[in-house]
Backbone bond lengths (Angstrom), bond angles and torsions (degrees), N, CA, C in turn:
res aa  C-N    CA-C-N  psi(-1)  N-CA   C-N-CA  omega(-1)  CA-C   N-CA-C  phi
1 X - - - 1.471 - - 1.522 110.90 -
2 X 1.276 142.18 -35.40 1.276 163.33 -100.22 2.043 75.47 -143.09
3 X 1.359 106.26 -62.22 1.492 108.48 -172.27 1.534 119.57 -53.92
4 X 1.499 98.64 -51.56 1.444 102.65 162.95 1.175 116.78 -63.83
5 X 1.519 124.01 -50.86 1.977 84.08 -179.56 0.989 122.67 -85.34
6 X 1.252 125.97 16.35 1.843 112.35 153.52 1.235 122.62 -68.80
7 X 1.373 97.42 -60.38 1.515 111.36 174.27 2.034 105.52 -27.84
8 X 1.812 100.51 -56.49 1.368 89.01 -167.04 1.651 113.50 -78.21
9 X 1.491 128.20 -11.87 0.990 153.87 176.58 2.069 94.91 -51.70
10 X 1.580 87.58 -68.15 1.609 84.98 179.89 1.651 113.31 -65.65
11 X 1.045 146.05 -25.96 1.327 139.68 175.54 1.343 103.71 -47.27
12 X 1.469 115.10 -63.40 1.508 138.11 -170.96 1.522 87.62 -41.09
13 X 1.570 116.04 -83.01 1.287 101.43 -170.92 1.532 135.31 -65.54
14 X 1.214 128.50 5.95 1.301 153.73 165.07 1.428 93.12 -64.21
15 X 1.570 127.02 -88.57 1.327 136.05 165.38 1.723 124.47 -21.86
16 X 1.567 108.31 -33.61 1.230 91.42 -168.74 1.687 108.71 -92.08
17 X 1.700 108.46 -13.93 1.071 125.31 156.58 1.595 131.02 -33.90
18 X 1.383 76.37 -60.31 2.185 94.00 177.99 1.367 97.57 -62.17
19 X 1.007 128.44 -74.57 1.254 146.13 -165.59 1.423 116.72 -46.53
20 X 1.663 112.91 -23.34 1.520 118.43 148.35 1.379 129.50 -97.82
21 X 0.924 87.88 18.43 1.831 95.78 178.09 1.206 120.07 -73.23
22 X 1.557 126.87 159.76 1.179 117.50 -164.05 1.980 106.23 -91.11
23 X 1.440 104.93 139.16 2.013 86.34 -168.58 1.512 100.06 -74.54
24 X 1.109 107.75 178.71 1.763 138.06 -178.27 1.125 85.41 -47.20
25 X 1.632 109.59 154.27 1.425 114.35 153.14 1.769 124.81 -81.02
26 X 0.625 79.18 178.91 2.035 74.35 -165.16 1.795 95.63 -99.70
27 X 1.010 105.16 119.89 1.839 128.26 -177.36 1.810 84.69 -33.01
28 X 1.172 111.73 162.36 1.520 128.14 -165.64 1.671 90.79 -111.96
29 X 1.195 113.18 145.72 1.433 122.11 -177.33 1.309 99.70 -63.49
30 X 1.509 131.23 176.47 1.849 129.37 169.93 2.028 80.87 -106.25
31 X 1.499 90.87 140.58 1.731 97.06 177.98 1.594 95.33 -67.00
32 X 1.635 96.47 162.16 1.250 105.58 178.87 1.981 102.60 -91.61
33 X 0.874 124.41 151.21 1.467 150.32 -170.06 1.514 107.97 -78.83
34 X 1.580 109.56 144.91 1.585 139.26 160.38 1.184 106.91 -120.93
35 X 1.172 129.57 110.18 2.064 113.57 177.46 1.654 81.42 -132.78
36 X 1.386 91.18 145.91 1.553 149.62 178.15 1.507 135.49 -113.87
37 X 1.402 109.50 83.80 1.134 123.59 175.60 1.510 107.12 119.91
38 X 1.652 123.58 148.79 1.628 131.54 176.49 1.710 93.46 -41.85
39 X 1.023 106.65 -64.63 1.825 110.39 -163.18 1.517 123.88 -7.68
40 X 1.664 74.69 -68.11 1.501 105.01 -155.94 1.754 104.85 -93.07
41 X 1.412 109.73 -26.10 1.384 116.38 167.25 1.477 105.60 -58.13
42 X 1.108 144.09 -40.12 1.387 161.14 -172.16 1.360 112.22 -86.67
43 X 1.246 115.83 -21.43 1.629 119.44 177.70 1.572 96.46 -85.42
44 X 1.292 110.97 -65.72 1.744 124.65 -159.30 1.588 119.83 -76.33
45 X 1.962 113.06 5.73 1.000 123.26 137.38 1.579 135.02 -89.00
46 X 1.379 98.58 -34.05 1.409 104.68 169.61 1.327 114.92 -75.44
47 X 1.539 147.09 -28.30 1.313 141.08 145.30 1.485 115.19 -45.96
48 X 1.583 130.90 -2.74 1.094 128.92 177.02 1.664 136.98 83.64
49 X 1.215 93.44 0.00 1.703 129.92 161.89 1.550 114.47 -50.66
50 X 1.422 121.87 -3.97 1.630 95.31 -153.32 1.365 114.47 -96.32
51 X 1.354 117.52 12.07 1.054 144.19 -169.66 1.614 98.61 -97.76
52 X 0.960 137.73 -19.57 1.573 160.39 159.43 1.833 122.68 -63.57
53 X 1.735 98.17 -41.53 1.027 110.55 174.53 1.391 146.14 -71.33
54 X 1.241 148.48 68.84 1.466 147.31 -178.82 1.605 125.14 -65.64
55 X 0.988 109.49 10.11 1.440 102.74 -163.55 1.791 108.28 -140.12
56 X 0.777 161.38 -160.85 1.598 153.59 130.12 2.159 98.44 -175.23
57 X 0.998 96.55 159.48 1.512 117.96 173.31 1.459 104.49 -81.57
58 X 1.367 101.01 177.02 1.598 96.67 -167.81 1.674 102.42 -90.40
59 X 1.341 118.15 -44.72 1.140 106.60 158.62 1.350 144.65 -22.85
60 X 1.080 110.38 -59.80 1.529 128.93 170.37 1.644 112.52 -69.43
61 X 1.469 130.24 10.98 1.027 135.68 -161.91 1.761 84.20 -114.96
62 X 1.211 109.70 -6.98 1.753 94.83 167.44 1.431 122.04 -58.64
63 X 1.851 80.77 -46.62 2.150 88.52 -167.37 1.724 103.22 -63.03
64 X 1.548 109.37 138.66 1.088 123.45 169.66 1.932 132.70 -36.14
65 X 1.118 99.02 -49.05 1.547 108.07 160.16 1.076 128.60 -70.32
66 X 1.687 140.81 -3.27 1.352 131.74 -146.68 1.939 69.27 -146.85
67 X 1.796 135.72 -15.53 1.543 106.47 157.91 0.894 155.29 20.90
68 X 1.517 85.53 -88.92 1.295 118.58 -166.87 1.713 113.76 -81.48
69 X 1.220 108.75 -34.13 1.313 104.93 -174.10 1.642 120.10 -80.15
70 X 1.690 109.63 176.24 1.671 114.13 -154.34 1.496 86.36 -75.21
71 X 1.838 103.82 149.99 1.679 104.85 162.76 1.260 99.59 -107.02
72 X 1.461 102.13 -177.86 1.294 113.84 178.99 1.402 124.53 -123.38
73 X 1.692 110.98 -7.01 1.377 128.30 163.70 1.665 95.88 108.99
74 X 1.278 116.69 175.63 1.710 125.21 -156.00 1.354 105.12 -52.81
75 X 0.994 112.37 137.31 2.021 121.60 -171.62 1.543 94.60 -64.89
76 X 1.424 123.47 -38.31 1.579 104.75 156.65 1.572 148.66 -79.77
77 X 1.240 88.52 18.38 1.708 102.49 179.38 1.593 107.98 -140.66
78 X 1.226 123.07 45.10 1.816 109.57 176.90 1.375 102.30 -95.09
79 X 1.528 79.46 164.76 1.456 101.93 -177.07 1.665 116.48 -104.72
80 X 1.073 123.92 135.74 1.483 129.04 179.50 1.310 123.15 -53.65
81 X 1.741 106.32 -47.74 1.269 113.35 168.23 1.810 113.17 -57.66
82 X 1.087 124.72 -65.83 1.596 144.09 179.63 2.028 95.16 -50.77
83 X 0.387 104.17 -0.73 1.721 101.19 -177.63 1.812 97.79 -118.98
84 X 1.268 126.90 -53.65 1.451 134.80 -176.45 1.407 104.31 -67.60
85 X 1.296 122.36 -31.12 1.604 121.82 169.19 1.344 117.45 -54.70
86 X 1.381 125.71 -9.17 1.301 118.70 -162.88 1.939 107.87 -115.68
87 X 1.521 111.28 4.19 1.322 114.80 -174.25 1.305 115.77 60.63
88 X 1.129 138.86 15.87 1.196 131.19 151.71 1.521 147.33 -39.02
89 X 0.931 127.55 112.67 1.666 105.05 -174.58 1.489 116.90 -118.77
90 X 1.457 116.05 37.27 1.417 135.93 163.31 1.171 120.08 -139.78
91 X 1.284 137.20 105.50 1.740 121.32 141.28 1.347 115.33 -65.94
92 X 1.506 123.71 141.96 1.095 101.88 152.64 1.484 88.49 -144.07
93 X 1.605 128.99 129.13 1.270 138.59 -161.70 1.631 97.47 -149.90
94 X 1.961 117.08 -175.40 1.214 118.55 -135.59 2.086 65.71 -114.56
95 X 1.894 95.37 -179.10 1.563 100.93 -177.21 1.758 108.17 -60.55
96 X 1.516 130.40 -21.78 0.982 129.06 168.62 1.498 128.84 -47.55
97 X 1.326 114.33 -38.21 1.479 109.76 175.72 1.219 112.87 -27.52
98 X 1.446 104.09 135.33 1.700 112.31 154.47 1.646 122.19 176.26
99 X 1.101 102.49 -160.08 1.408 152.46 39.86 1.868 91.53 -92.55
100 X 1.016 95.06 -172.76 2.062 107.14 -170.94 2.168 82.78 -83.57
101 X 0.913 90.24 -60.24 1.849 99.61 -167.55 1.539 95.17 -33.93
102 X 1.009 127.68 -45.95 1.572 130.19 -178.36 1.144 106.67 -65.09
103 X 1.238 129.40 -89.20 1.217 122.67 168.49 1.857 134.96 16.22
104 X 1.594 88.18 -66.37 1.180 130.63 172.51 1.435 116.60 -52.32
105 X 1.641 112.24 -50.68 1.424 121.11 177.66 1.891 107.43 -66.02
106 X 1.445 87.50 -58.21 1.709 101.07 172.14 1.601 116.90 -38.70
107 X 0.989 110.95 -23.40 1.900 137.03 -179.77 1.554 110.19 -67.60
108 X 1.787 88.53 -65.73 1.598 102.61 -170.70 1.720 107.87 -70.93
109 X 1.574 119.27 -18.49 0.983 127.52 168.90 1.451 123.38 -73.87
110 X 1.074 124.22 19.33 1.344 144.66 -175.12 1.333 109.63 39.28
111 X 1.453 115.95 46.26 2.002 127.84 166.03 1.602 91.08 -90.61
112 X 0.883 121.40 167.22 1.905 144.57 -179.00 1.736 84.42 -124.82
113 X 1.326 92.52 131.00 1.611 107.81 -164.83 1.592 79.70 -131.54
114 X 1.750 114.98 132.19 1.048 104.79 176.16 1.962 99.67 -146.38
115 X 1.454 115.55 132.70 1.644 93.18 -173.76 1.748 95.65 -123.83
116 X 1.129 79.00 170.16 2.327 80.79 160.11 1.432 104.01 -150.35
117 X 1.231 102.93 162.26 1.659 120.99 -164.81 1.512 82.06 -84.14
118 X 1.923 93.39 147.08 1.264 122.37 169.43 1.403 136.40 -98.20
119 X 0.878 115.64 29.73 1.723 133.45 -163.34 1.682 108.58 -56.54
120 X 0.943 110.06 116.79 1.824 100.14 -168.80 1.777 99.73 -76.82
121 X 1.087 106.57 87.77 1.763 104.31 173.43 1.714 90.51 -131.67
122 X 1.438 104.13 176.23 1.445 100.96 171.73 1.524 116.43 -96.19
123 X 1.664 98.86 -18.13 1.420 108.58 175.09 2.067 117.24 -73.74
124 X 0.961 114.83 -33.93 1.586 119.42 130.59 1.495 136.04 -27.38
125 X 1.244 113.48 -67.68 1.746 123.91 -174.51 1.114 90.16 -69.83
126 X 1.708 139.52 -32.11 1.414 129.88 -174.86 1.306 119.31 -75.10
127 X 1.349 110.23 -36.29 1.471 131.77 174.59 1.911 130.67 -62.76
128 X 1.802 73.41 -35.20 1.756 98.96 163.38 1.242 132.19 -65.07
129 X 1.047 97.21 -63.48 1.851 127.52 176.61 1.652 96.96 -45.01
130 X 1.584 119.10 -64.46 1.568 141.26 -174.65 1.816 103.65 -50.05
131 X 0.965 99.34 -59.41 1.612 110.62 176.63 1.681 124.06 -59.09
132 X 1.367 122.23 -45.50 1.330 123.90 175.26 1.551 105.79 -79.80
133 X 1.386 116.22 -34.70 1.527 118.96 -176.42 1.920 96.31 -56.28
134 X 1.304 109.50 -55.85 1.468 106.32 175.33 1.673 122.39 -54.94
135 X 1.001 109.45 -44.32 1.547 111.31 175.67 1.837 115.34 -68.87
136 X 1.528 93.85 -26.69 1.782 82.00 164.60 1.499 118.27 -77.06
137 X 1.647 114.88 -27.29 1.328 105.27 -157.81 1.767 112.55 120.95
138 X 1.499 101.88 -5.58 1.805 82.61 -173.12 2.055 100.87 -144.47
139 X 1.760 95.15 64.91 1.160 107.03 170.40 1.646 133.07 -38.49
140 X 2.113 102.12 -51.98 1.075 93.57 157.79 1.858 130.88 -52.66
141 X 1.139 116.59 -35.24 1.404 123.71 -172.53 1.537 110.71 -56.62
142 X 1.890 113.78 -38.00 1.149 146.05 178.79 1.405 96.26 -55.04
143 X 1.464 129.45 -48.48 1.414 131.81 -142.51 1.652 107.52 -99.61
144 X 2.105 107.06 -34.54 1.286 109.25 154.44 1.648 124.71 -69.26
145 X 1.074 145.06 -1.27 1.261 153.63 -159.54 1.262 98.75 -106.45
146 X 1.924 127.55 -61.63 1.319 128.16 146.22 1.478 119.82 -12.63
147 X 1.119 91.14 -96.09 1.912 109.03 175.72 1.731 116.68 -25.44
148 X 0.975 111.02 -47.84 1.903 139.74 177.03 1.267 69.60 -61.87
149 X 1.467 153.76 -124.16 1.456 147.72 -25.82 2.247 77.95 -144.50
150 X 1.572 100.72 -45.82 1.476 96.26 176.10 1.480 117.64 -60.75
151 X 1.507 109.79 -29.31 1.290 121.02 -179.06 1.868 112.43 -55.86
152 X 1.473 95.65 -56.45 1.025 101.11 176.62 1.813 136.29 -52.05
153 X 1.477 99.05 -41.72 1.406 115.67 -164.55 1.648 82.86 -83.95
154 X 1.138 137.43 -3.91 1.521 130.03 -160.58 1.716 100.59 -104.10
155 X 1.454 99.30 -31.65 1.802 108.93 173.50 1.645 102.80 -67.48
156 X 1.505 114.65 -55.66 1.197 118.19 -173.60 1.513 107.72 -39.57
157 X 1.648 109.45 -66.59 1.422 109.77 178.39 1.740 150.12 -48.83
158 X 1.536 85.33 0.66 1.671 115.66 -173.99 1.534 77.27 -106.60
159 X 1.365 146.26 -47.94 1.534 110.78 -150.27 1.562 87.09 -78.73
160 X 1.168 131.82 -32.28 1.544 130.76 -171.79 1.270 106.28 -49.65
161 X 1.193 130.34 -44.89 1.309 141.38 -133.33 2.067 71.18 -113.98
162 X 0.787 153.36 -26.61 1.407 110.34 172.91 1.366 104.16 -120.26
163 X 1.322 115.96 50.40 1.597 120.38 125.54 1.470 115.02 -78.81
164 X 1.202 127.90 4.95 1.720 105.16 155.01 1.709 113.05 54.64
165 X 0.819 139.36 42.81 1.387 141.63 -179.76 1.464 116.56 65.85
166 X 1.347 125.36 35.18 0.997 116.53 -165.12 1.811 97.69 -92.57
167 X 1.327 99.67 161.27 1.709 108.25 176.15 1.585 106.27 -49.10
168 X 1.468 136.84 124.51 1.397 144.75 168.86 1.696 111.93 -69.77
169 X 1.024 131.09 86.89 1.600 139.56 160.10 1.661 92.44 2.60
170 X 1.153 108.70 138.90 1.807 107.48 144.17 1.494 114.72 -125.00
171 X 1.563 101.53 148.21 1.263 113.10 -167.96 1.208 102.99 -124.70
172 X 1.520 108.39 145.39 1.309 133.21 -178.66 1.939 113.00 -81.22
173 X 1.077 137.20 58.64 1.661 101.97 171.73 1.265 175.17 -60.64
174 X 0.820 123.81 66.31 1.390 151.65 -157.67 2.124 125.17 -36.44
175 X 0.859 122.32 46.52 1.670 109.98 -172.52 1.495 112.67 -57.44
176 X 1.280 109.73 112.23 1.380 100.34 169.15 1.525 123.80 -144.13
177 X 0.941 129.71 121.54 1.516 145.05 173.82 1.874 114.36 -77.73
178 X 1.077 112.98 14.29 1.569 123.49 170.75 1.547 107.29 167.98
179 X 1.071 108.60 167.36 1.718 121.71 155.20 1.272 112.12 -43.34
180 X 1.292 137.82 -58.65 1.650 147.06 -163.70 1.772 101.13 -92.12
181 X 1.318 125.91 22.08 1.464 113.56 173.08 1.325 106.79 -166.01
182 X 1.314 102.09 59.95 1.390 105.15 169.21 1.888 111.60 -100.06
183 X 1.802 99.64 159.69 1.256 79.26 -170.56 1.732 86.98 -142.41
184 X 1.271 128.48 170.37 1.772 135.11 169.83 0.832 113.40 -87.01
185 X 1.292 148.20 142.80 1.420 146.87 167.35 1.589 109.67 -112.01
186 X 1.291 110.54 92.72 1.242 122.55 153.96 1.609 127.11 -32.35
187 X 1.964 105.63 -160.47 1.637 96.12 -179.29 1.915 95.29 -104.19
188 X 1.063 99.19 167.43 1.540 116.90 -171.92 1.648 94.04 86.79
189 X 1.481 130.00 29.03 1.531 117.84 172.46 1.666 102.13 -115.95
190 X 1.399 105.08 165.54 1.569 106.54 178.42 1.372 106.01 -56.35
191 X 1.674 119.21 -47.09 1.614 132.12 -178.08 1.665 98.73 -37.40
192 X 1.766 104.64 -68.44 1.095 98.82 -165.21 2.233 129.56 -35.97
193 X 1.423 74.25 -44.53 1.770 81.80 -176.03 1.199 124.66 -72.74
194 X 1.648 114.78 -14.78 0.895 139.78 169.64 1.904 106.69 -49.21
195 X 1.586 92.36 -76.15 1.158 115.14 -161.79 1.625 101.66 -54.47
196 X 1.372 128.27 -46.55 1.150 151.00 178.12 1.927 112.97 -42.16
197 X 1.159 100.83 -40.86 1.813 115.93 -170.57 1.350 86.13 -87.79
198 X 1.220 126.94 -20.91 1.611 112.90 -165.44 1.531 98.24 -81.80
199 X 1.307 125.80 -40.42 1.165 123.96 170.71 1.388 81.98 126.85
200 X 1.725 161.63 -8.67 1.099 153.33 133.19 1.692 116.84 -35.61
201 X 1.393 82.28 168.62 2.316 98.82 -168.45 1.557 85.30 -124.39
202 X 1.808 92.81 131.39 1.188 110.70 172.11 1.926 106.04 -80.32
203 X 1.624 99.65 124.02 1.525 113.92 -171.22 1.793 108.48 -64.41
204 X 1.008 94.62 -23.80 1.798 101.89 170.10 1.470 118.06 -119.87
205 X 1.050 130.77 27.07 1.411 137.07 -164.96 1.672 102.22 -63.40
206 X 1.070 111.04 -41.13 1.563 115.34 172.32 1.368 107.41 -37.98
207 X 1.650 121.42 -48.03 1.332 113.47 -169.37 2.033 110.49 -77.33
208 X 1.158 100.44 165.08 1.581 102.85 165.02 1.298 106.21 -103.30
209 X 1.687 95.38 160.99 1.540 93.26 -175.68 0.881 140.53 53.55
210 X 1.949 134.62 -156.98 1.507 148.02 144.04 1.343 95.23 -77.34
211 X 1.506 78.10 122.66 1.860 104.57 158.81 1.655 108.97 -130.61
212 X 1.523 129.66 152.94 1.429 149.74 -171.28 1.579 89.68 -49.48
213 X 1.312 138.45 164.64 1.248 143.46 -170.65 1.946 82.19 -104.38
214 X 1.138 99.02 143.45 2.125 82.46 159.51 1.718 84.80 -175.42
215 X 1.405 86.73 157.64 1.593 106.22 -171.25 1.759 127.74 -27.45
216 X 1.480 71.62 -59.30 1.358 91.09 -165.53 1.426 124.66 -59.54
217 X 1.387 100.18 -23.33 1.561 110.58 -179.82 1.422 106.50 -108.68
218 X 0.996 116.29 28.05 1.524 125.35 -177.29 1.931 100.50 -126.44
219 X 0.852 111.70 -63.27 1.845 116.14 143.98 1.425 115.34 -23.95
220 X 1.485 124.13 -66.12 1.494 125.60 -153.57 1.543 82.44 -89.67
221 X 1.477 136.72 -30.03 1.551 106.63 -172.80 2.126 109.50 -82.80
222 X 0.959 101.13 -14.70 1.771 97.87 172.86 1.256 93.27 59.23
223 X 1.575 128.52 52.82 1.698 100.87 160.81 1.628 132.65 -66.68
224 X 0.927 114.29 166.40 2.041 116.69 -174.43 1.695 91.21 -102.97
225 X 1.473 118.25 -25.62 1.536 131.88 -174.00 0.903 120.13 -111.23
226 X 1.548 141.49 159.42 1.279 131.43 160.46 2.099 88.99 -139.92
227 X 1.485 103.00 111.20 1.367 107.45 158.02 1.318 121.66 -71.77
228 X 1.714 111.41 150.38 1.339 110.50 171.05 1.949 103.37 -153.75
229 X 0.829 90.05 -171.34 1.697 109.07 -161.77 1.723 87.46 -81.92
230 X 1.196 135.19 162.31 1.250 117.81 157.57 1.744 124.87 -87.25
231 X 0.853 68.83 -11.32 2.391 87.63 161.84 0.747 117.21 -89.89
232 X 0.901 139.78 -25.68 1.844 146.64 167.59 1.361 129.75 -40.64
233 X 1.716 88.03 -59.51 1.859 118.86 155.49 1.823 121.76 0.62
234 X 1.347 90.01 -57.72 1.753 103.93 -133.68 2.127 72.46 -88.80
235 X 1.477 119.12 -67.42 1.318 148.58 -171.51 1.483 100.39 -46.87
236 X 1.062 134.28 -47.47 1.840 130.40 179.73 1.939 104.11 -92.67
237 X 1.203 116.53 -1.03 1.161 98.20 -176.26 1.402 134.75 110.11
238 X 1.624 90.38 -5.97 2.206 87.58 -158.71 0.786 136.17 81.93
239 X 1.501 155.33 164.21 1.233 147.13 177.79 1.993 96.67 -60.46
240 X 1.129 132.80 -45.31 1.525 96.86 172.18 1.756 116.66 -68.01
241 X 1.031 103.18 -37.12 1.717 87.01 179.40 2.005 115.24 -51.31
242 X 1.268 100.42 -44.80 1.649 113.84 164.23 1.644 109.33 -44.77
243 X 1.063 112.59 -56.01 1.755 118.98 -154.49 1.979 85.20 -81.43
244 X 0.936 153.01 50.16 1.217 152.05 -146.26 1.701 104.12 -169.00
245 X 1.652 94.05 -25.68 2.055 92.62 -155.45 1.531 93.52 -108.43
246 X 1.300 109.00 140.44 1.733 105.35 173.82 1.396 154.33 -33.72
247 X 1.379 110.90 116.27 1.195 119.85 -149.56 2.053 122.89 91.07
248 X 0.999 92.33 -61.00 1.565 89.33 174.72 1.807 116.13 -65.45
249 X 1.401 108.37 -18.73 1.265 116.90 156.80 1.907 130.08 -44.63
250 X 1.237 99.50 -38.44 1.679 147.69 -175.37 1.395 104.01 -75.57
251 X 1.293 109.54 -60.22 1.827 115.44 -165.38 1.410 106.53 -91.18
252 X 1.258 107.24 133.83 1.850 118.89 -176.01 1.173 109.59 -96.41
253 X 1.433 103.51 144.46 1.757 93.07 166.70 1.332 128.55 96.69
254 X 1.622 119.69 -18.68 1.652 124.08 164.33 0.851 113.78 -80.76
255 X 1.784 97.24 158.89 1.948 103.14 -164.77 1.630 74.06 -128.91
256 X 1.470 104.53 162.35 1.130 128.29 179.58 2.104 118.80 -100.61
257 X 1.334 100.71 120.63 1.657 116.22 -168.28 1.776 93.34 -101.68
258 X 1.635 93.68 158.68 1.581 102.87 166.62 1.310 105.18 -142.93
259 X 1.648 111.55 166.19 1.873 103.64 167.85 1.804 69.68 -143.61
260 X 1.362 103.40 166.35 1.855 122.84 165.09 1.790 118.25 -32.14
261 X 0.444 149.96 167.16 1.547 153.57 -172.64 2.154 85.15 -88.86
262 X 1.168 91.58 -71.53 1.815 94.36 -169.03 1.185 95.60 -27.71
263 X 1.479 134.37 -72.97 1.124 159.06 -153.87 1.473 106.66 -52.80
264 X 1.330 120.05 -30.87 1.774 126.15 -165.33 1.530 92.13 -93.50
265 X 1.989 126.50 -11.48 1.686 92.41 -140.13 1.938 80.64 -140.91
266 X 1.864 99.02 6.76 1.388 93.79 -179.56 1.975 105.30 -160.24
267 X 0.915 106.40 136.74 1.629 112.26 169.76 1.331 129.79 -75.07
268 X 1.726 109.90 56.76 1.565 98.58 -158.41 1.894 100.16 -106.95
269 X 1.397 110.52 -148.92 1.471 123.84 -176.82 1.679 89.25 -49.64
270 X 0.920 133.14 -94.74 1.492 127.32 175.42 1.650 134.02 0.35
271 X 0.976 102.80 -37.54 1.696 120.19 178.48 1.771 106.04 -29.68
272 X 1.601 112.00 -56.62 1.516 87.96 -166.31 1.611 111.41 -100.44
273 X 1.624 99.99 -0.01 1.633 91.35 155.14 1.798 114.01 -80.32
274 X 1.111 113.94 -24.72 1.748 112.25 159.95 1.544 120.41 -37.51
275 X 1.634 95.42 -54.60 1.363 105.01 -170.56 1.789 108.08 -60.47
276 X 1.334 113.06 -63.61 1.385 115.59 175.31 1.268 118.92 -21.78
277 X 1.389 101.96 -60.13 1.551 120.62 -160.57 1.873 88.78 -60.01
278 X 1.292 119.87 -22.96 1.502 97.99 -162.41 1.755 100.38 -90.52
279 X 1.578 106.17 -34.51 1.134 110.74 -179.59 1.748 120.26 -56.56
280 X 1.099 99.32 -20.47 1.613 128.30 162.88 1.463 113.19 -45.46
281 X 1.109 105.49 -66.22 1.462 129.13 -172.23 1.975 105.00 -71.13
282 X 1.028 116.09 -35.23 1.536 123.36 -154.45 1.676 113.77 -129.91
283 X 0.926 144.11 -41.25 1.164 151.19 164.10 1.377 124.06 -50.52
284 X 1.675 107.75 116.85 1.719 99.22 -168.14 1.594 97.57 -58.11
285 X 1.649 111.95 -169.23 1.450 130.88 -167.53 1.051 100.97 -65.64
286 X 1.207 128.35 -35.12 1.685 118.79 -173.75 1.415 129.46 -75.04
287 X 1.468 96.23 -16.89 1.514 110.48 167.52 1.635 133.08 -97.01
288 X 1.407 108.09 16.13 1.395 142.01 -176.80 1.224 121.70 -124.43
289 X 1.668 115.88 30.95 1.658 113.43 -175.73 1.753 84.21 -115.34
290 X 1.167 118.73 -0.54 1.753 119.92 -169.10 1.763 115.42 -67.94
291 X 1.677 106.51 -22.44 1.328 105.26 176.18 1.622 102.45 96.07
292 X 1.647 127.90 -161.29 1.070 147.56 147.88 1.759 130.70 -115.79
């Protein structure tokens, strides 16, 4: 008798134990977001984040989902104050962020400042996409976005492949933010790789980088294309406001292509629907039975 009520004696106090215990802590909110640059603006919505996001660069204020939300002015010129106004407790932006000194403040301000290099390769955008998906939390999501993005660039490469040797279009690329500042985008540019997956020849590939648009090299490349931003459009005029500016004045016969602004100025989840869309535009008939 004596056995049993201890025994139940100790339950009781076992129970009254639990029952004062301190509860779980309550899961920690995910910080809300600053992203920096088309790329990664385009990655950390399409991982499903954007609901996270308060902040975006002006750039990244092309893509349709990221609109609406507050900028913070050129991913190379923010301000510490204008970025800390928004409660954020992540950047995560492309190697452009800056100035570095900001950064730095954003640091001492106890934000987690986090960037990745922008290298327009595809082995990059894969690496990108893989990497921020992990730092949010949704690797698998990271790993379907991959998969999607190989899928894509893998369709592209079948419509290439049944052009059969046919002559490759060359395209001109064009970045421009007005009539008076246009510039070419050579190889080592997002354009370039762009143009390249499509199964097109970059018309200035010789050059590196942005270079000044000017006649002469707008003449000696003979494009059949002239790429542009899809914002660009409305601001230079159209293909007549284009056919007006030096050199392309000169060359007969180009039609004017577009891909998304994100898409022209960053290598993100988007890339091989970019590509399509160009092969769309440029690719004789035989290279247009591939679909989207």
């Amino acid at each position: 008798m004596r056995r049993t009520a201890s025994k139940w004696g100790l339950v009781c106090a076992l129970f009254a134990l639990s029952a004062h215990a301190a509860p779980p802590e309550p899961k920690k909110a995910a910080p809300k977001l600053v992203v920096i640059g088309p790329a990664i603006t385009q990655t950390v919505f399409a991982l499903g984040a954007g609901d996270r996001v308060v902040g975006v660069d002006d750039s990244s204020g092309a893509l349709p989902e990221a609109s609406k939300v507050r900028t913070v002015g050129y991913q190379r010129a923010l301000s510490a104050e204008g970025v800390l106004s928004l409660g954020a407790g992540l950047l995560l932006g492309s190697a452009e962020a800056g100035p570095p000194a900001v950064l730095e403040q954003l640091k001492q301000a106890g934000m987690q400042v986090e960037t990745f290099a922008n290298e327009p390769t595809v082995d990059a955008a894969r690496a990108r996409i893989q990497t921020v998906a992990e730092r949010l939390g949704t690797p698998d999501q990271g790993k379907a976005l991959v998969a999607k993005l190989d899928e894509d660039l893998a369709r592209a490469a079948g419509r290439v492949t049944a052009l059969k040797g046919a002559k490759p279009p060359r395209i001109l690329a064009v970045y421009a933010r007005g009539a008076g500042t246009m510039m070419v985008a050579g190889s080592g540019s997002v354009a370039d790789t762009l143009i390249r997956l499509s199964g097109a020849v970059n018309a200035v590939g010789e050059l590196k980088g942005y270079k000044p648009l000017s006649a002469e090299a707008v003449v000696a490349a003979a494009p059949d294309f002239v790429l542009l931003p899809a914002g660009s459009v409305e601001t230079v005029g159209g293909a007549e406001g284009l056919s007006k500016q030096p050199g392309l004045s000169q060359v007969k016969g180009w039609k004017l292509v577009t891909v998304e602004d994100v898409d022209f100025m960053g290598l993100g989840p988007g890339l091989g629907r970019a590509v399509g869309r160009l092969q769309d535009g440029v690719l004789p008939a035989a290279g247009k039975g591939g679909g989207k």
